[in-house]
PyMOL Python script that loads the backbone (N, CA, C, O; Angstrom):
from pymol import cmd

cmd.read_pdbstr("""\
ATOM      1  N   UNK A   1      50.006 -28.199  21.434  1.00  0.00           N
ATOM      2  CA  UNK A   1      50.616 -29.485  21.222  1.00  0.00           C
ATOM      3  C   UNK A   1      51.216 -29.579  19.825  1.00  0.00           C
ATOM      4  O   UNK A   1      52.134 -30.381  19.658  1.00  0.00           O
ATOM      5  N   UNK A   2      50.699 -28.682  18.593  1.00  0.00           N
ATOM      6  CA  UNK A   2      50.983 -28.730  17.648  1.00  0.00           C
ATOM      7  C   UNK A   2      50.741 -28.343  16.702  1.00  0.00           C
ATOM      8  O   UNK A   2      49.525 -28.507  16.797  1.00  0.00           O
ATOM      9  N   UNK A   3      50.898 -27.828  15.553  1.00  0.00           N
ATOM     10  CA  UNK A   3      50.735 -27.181  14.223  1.00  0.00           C
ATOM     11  C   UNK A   3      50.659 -28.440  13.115  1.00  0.00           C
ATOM     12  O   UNK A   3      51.772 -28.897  12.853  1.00  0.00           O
ATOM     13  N   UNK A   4      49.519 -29.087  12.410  1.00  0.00           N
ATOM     14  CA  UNK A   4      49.359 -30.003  11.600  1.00  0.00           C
ATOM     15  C   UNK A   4      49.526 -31.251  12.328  1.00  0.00           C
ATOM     16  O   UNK A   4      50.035 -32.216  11.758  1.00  0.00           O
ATOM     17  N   UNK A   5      49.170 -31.310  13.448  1.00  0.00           N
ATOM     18  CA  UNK A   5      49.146 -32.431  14.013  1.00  0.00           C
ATOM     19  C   UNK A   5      48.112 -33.804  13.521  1.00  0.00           C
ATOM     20  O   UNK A   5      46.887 -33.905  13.451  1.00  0.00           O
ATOM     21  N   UNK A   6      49.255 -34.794  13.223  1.00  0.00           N
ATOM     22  CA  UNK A   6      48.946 -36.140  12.723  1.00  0.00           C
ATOM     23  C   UNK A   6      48.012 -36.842  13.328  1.00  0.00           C
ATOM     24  O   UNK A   6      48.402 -37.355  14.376  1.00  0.00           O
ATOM     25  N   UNK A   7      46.923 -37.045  13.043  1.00  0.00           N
ATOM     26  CA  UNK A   7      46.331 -38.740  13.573  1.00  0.00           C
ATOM     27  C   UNK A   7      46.109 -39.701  11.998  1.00  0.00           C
ATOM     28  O   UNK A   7      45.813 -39.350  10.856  1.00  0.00           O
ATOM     29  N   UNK A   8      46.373 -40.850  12.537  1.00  0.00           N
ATOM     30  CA  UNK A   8      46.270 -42.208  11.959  1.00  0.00           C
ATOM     31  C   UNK A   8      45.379 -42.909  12.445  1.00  0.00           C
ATOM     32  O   UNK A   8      45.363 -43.410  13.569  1.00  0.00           O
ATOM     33  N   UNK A   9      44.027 -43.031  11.024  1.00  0.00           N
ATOM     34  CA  UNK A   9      42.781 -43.674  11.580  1.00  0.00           C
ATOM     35  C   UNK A   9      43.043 -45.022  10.239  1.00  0.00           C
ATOM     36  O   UNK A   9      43.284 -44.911   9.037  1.00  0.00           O
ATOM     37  N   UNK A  10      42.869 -46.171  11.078  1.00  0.00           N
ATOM     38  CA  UNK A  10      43.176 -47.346   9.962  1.00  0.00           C
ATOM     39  C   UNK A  10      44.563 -47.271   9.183  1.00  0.00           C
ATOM     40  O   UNK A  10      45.554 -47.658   9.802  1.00  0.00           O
ATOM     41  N   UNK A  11      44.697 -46.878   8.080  1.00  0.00           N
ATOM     42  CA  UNK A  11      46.063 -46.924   7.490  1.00  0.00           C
ATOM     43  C   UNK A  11      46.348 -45.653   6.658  1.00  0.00           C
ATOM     44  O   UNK A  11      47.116 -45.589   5.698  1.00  0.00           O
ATOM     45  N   UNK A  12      45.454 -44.448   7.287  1.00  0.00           N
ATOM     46  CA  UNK A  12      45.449 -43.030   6.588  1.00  0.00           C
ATOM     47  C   UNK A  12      45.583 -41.635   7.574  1.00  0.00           C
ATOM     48  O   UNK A  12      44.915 -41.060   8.434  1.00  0.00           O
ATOM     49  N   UNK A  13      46.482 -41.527   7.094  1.00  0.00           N
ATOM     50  CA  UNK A  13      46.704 -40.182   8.147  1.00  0.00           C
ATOM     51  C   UNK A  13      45.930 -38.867   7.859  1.00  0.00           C
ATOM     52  O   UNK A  13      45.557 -38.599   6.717  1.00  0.00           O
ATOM     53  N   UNK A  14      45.755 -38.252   8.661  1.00  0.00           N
ATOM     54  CA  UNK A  14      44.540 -37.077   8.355  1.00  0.00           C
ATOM     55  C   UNK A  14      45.234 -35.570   9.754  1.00  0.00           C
ATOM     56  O   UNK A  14      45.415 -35.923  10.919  1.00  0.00           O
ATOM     57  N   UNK A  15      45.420 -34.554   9.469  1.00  0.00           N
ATOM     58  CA  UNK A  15      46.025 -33.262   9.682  1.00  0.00           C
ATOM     59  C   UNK A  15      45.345 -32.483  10.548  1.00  0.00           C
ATOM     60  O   UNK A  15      44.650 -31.736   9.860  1.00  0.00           O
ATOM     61  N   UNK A  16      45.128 -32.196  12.042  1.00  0.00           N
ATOM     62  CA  UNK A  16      44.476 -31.195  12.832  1.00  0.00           C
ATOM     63  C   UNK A  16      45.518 -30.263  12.318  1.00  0.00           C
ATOM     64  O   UNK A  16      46.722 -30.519  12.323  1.00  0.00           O
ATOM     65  N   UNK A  17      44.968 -29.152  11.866  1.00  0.00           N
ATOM     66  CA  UNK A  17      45.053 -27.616  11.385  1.00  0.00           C
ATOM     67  C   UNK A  17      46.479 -26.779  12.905  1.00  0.00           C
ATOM     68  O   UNK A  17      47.566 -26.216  12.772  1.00  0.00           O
ATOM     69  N   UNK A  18      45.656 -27.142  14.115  1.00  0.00           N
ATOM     70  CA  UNK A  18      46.159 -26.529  14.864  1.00  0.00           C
ATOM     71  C   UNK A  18      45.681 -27.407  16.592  1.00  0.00           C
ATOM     72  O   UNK A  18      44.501 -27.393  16.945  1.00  0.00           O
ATOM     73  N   UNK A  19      46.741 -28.076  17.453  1.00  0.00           N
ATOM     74  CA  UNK A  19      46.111 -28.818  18.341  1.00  0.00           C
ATOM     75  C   UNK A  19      46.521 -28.172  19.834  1.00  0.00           C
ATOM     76  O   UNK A  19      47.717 -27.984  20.055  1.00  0.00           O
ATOM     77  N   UNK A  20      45.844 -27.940  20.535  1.00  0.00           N
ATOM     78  CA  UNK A  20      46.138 -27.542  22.195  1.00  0.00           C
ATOM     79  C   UNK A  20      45.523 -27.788  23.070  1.00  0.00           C
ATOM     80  O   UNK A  20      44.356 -28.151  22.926  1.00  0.00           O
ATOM     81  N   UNK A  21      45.992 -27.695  24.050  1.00  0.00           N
ATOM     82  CA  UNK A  21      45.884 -28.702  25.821  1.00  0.00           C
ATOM     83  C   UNK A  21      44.921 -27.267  26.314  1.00  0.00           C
ATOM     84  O   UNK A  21      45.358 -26.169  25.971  1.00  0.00           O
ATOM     85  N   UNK A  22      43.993 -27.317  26.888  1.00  0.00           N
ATOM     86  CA  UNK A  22      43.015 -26.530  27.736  1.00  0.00           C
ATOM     87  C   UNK A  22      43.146 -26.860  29.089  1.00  0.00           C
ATOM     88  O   UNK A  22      42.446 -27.794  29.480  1.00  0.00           O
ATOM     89  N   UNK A  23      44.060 -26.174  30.088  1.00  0.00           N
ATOM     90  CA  UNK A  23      44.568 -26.874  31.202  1.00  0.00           C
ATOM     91  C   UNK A  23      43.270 -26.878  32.507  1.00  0.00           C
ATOM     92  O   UNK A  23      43.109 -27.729  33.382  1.00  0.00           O
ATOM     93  N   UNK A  24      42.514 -25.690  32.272  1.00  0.00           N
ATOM     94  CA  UNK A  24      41.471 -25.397  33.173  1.00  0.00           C
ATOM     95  C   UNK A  24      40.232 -26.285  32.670  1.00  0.00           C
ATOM     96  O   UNK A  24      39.428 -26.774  33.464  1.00  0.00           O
ATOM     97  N   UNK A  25      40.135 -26.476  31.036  1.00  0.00           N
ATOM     98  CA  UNK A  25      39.007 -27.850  30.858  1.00  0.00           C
ATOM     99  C   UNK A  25      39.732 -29.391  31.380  1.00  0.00           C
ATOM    100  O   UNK A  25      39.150 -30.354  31.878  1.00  0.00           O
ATOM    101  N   UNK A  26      40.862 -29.264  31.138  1.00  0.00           N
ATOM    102  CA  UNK A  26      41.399 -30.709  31.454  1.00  0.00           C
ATOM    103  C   UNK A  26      40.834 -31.310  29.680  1.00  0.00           C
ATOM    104  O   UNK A  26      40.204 -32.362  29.566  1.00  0.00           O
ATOM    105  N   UNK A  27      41.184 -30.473  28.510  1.00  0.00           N
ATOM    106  CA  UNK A  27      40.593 -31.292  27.208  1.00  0.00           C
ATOM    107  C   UNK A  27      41.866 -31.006  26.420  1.00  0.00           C
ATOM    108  O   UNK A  27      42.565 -30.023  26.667  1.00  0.00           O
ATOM    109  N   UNK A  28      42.151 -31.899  25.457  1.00  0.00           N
ATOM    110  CA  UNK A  28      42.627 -31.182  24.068  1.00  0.00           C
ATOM    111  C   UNK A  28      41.459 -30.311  23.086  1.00  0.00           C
ATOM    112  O   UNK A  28      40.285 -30.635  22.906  1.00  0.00           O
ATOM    113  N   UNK A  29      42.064 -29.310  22.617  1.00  0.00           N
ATOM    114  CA  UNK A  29      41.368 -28.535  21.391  1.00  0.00           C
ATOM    115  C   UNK A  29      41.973 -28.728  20.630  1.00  0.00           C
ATOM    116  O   UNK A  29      43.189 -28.901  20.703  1.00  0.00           O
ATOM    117  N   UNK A  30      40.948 -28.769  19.163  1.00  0.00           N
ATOM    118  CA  UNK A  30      41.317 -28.773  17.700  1.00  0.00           C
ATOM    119  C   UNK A  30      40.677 -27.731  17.751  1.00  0.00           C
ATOM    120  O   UNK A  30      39.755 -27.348  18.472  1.00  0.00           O
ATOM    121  N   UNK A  31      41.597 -27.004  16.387  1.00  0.00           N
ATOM    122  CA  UNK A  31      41.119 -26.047  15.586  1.00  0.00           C
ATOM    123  C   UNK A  31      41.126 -26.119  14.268  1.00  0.00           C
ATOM    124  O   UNK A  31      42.153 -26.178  13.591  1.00  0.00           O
ATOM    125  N   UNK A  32      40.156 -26.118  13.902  1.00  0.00           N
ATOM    126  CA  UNK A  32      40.241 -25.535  11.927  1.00  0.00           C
ATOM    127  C   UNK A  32      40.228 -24.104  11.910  1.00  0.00           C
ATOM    128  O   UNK A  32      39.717 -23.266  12.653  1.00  0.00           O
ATOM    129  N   UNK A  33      40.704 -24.059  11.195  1.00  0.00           N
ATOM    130  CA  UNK A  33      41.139 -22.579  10.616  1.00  0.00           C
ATOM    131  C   UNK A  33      40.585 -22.714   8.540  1.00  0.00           C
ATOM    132  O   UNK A  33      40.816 -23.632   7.752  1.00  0.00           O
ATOM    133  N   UNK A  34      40.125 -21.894   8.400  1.00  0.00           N
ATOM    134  CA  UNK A  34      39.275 -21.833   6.923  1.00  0.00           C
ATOM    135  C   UNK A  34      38.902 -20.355   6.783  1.00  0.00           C
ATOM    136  O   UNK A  34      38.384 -19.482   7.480  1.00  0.00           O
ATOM    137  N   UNK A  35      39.473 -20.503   5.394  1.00  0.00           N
ATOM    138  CA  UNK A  35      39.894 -18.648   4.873  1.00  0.00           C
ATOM    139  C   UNK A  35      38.630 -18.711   4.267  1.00  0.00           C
ATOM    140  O   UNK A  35      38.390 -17.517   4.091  1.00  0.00           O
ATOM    141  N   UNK A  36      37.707 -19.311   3.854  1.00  0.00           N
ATOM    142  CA  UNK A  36      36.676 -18.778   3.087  1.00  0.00           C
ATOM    143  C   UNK A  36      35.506 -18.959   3.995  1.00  0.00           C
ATOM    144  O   UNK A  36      35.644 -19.047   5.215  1.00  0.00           O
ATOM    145  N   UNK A  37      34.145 -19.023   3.282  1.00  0.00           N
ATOM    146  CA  UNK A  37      32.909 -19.177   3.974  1.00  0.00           C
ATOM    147  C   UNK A  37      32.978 -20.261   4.936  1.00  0.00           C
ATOM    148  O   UNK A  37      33.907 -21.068   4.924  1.00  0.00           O
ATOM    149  N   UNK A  38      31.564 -20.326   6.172  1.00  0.00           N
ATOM    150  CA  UNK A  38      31.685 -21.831   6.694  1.00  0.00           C
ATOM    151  C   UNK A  38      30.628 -22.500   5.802  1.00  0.00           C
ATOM    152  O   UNK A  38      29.642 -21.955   5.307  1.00  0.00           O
ATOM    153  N   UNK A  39      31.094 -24.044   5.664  1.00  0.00           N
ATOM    154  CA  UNK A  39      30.373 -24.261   4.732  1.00  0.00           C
ATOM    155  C   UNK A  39      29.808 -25.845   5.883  1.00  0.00           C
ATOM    156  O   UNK A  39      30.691 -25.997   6.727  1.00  0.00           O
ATOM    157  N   UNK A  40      28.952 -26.647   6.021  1.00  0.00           N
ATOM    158  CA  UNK A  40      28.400 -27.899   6.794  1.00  0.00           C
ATOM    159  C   UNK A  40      29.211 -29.030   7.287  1.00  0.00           C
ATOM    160  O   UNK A  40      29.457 -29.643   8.325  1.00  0.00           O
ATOM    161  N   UNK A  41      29.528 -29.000   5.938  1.00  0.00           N
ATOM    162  CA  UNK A  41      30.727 -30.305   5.679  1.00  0.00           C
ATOM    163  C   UNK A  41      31.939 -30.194   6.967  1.00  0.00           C
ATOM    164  O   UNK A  41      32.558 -31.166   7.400  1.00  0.00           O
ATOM    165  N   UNK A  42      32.078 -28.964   7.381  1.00  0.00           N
ATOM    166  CA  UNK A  42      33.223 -28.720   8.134  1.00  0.00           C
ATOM    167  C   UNK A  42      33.147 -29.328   9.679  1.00  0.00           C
ATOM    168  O   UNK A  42      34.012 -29.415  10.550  1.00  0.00           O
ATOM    169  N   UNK A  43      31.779 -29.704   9.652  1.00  0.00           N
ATOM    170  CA  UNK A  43      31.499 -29.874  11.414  1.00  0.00           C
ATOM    171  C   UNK A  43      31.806 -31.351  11.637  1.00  0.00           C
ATOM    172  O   UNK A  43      32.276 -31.946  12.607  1.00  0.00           O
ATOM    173  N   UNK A  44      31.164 -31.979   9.772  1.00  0.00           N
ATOM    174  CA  UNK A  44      31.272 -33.421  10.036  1.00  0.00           C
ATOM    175  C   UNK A  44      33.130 -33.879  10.145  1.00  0.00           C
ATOM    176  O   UNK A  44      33.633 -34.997  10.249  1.00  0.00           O
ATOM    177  N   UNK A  45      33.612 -32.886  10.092  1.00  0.00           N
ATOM    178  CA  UNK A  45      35.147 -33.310   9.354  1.00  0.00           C
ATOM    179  C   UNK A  45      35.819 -32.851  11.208  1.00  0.00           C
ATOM    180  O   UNK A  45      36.673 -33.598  11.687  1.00  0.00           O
ATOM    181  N   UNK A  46      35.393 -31.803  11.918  1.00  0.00           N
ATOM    182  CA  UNK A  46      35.643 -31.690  13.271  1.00  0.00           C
ATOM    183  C   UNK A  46      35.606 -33.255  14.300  1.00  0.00           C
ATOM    184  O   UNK A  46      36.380 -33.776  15.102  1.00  0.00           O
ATOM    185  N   UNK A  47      34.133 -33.617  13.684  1.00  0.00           N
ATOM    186  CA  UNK A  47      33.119 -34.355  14.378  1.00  0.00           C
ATOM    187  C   UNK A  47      34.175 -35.782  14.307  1.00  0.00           C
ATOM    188  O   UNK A  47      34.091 -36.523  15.287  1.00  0.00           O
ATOM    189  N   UNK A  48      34.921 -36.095  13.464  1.00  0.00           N
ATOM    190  CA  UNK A  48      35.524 -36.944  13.085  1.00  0.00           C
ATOM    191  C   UNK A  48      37.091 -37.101  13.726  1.00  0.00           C
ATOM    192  O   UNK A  48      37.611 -38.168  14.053  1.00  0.00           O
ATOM    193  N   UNK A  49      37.773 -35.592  13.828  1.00  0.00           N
ATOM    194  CA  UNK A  49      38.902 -35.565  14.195  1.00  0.00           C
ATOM    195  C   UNK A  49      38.687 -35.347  15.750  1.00  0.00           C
ATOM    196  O   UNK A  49      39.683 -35.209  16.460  1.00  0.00           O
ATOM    197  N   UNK A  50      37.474 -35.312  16.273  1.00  0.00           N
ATOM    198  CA  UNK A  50      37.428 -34.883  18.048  1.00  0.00           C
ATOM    199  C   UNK A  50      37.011 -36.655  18.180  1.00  0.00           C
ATOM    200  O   UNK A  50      37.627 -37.061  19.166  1.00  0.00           O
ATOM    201  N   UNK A  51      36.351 -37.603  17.663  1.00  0.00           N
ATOM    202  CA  UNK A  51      36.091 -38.681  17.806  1.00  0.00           C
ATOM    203  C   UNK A  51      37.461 -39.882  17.417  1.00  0.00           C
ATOM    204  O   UNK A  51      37.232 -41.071  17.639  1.00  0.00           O
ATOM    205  N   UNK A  52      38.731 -39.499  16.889  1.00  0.00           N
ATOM    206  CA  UNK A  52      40.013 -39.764  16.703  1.00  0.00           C
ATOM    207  C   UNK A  52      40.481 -39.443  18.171  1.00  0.00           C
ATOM    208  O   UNK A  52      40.521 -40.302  19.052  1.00  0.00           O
ATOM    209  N   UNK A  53      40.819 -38.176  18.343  1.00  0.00           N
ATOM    210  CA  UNK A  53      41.100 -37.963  19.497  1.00  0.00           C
ATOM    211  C   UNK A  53      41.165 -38.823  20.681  1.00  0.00           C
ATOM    212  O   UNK A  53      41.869 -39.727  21.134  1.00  0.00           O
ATOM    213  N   UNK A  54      40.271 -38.242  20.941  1.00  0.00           N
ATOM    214  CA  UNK A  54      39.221 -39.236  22.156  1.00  0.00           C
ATOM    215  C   UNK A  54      39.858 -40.652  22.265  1.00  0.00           C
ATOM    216  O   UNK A  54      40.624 -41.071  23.133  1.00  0.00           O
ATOM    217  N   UNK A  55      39.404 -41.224  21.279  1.00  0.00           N
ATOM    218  CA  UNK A  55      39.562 -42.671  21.034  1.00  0.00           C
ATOM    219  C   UNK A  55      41.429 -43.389  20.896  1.00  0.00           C
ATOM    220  O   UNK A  55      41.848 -44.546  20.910  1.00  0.00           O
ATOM    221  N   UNK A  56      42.344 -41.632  20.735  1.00  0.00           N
ATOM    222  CA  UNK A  56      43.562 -42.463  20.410  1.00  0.00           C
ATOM    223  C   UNK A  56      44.546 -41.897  21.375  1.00  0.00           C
ATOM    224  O   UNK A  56      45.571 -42.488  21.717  1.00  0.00           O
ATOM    225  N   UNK A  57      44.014 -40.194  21.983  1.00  0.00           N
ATOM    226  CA  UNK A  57      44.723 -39.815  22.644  1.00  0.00           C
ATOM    227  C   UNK A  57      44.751 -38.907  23.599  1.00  0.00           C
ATOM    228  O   UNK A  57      45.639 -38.126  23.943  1.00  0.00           O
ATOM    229  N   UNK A  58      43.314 -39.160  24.127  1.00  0.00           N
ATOM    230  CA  UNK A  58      42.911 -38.065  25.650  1.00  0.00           C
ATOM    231  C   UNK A  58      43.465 -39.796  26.391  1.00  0.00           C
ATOM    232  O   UNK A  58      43.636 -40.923  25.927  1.00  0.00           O
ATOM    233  N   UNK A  59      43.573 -39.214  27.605  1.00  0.00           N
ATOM    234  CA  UNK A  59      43.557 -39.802  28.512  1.00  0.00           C
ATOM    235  C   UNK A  59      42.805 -40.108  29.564  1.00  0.00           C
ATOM    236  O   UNK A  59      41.774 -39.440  29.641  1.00  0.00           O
ATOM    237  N   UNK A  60      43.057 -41.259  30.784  1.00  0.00           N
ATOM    238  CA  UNK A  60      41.622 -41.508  31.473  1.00  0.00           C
ATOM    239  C   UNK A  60      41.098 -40.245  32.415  1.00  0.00           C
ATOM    240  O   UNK A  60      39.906 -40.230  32.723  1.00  0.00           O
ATOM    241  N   UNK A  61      41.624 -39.610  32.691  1.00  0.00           N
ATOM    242  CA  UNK A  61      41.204 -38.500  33.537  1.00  0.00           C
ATOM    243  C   UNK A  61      40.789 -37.420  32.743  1.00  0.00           C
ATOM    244  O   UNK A  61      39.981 -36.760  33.395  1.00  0.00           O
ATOM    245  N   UNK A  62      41.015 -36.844  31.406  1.00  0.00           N
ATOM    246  CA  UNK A  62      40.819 -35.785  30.686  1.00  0.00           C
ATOM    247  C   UNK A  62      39.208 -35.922  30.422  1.00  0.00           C
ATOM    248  O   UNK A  62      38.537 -36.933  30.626  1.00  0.00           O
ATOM    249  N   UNK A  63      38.731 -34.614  29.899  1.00  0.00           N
ATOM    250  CA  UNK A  63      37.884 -34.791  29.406  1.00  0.00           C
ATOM    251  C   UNK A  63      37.529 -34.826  27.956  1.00  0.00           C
ATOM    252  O   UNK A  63      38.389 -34.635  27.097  1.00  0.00           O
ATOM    253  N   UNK A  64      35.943 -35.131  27.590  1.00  0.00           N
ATOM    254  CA  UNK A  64      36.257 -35.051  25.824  1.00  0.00           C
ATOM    255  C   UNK A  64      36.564 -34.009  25.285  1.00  0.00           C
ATOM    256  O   UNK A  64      36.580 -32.971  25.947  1.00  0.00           O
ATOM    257  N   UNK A  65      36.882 -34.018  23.962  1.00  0.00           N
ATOM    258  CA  UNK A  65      38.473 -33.416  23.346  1.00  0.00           C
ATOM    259  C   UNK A  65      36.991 -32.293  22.974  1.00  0.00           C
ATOM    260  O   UNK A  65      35.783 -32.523  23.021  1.00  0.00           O
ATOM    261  N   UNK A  66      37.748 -31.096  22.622  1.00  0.00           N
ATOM    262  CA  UNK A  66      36.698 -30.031  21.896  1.00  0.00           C
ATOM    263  C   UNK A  66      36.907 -29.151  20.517  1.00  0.00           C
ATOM    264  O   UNK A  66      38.032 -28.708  20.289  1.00  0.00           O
ATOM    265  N   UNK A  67      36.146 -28.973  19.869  1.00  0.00           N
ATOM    266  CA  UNK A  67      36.584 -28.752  18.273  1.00  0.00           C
ATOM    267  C   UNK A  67      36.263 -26.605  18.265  1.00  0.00           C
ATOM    268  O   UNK A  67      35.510 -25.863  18.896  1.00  0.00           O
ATOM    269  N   UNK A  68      37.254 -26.407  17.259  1.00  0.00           N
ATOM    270  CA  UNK A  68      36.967 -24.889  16.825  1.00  0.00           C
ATOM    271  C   UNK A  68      37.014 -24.304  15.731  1.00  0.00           C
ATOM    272  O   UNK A  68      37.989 -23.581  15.530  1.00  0.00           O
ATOM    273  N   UNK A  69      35.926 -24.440  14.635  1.00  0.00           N
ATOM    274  CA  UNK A  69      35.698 -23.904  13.542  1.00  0.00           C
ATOM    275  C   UNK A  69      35.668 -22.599  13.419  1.00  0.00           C
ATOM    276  O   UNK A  69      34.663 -21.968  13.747  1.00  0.00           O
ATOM    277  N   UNK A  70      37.230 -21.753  12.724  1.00  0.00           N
ATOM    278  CA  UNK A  70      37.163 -20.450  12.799  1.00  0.00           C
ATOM    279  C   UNK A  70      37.334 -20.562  11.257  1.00  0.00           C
ATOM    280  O   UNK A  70      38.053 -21.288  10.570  1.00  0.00           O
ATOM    281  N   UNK A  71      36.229 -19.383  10.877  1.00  0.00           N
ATOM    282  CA  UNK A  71      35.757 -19.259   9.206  1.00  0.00           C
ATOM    283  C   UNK A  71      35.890 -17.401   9.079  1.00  0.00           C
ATOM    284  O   UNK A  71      35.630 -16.701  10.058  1.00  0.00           O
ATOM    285  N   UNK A  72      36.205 -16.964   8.105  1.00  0.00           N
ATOM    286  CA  UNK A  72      35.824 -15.622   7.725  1.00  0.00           C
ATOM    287  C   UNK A  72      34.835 -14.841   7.377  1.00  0.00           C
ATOM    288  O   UNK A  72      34.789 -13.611   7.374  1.00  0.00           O
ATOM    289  N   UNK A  73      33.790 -15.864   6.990  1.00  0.00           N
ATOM    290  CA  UNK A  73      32.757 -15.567   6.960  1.00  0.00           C
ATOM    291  C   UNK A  73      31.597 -16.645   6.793  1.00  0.00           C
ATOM    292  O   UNK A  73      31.921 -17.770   6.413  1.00  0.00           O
ATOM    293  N   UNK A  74      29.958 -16.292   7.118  1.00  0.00           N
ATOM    294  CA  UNK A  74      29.150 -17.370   7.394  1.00  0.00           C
ATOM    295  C   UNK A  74      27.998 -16.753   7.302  1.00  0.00           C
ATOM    296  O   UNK A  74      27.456 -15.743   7.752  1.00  0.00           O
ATOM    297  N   UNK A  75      27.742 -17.722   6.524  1.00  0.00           N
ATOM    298  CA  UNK A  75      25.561 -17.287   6.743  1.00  0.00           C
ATOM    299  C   UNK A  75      24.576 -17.408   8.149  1.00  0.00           C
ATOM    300  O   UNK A  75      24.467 -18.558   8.574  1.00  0.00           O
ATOM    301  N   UNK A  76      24.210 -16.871   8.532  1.00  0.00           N
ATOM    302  CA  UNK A  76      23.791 -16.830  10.019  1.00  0.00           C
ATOM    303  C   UNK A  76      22.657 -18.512  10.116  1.00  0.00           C
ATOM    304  O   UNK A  76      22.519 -19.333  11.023  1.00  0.00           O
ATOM    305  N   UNK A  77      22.241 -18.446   9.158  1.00  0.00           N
ATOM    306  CA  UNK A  77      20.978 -19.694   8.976  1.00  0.00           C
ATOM    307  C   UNK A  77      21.714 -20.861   8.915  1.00  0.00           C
ATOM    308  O   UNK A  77      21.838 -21.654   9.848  1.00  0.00           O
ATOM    309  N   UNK A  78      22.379 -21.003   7.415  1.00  0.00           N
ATOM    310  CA  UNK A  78      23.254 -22.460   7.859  1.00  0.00           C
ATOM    311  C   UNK A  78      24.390 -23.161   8.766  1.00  0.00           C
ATOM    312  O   UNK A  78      24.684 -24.356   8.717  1.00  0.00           O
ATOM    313  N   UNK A  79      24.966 -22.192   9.600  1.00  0.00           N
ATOM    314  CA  UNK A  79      25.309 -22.194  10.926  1.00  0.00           C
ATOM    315  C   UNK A  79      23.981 -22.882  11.651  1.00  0.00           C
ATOM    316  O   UNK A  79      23.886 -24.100  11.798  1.00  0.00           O
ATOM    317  N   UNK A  80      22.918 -21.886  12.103  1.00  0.00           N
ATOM    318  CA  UNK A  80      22.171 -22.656  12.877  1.00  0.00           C
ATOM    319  C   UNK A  80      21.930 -23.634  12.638  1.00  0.00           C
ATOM    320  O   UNK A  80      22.020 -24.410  13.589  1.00  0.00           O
ATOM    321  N   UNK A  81      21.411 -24.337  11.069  1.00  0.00           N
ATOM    322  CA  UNK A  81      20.854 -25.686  10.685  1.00  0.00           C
ATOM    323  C   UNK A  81      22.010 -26.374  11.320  1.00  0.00           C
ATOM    324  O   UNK A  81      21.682 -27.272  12.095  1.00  0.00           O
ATOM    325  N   UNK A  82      23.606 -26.114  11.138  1.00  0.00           N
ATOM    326  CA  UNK A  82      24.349 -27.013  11.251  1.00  0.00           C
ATOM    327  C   UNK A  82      24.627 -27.490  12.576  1.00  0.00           C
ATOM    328  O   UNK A  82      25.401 -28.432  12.743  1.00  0.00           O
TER     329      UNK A  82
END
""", "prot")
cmd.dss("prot")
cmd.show_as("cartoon", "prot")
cmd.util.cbc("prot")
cmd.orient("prot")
């Protein structure tokens, strides 16, 4: 659907990395894309742009939207905590 795709939450616009239609889930996907470590913060910042989504632009038949944190590298532990 898009490369830096816009949502507008209140009066601030905020950037999905990378957005696409999953025709066999019936969902939109976000993706982050992040050149360095994964770091926690990143899930709440997913958690936020799949709850935009949802709320501004799946539709009634779709299902909920789904997020994809791709990192270069990651600690195996704070992954799990997260």
């Amino acid at each position: 659907m898009g490369e830096e795709y816009r949502i507008q939450v209140g009066d601030e616009d905020f950037f999905i990395e990378l957005l696409c239609y999953n025709r066999d889930l019936s969902c939109l996907v976000a993706f982050e894309l992040k050149v360095g470590k994964f770091k926690p913060e990143y899930v709440s910042k997913m958690d936020f742009y799949l709850e935009a989504l949802d709320r501004q632009e799946k539709k009634n038949n779709e299902n909920p939207s789904v997020g994809i944190i791709l990192c270069i590298d990651k600690n195996e532990k704070v992954v799990e905590y997260t």
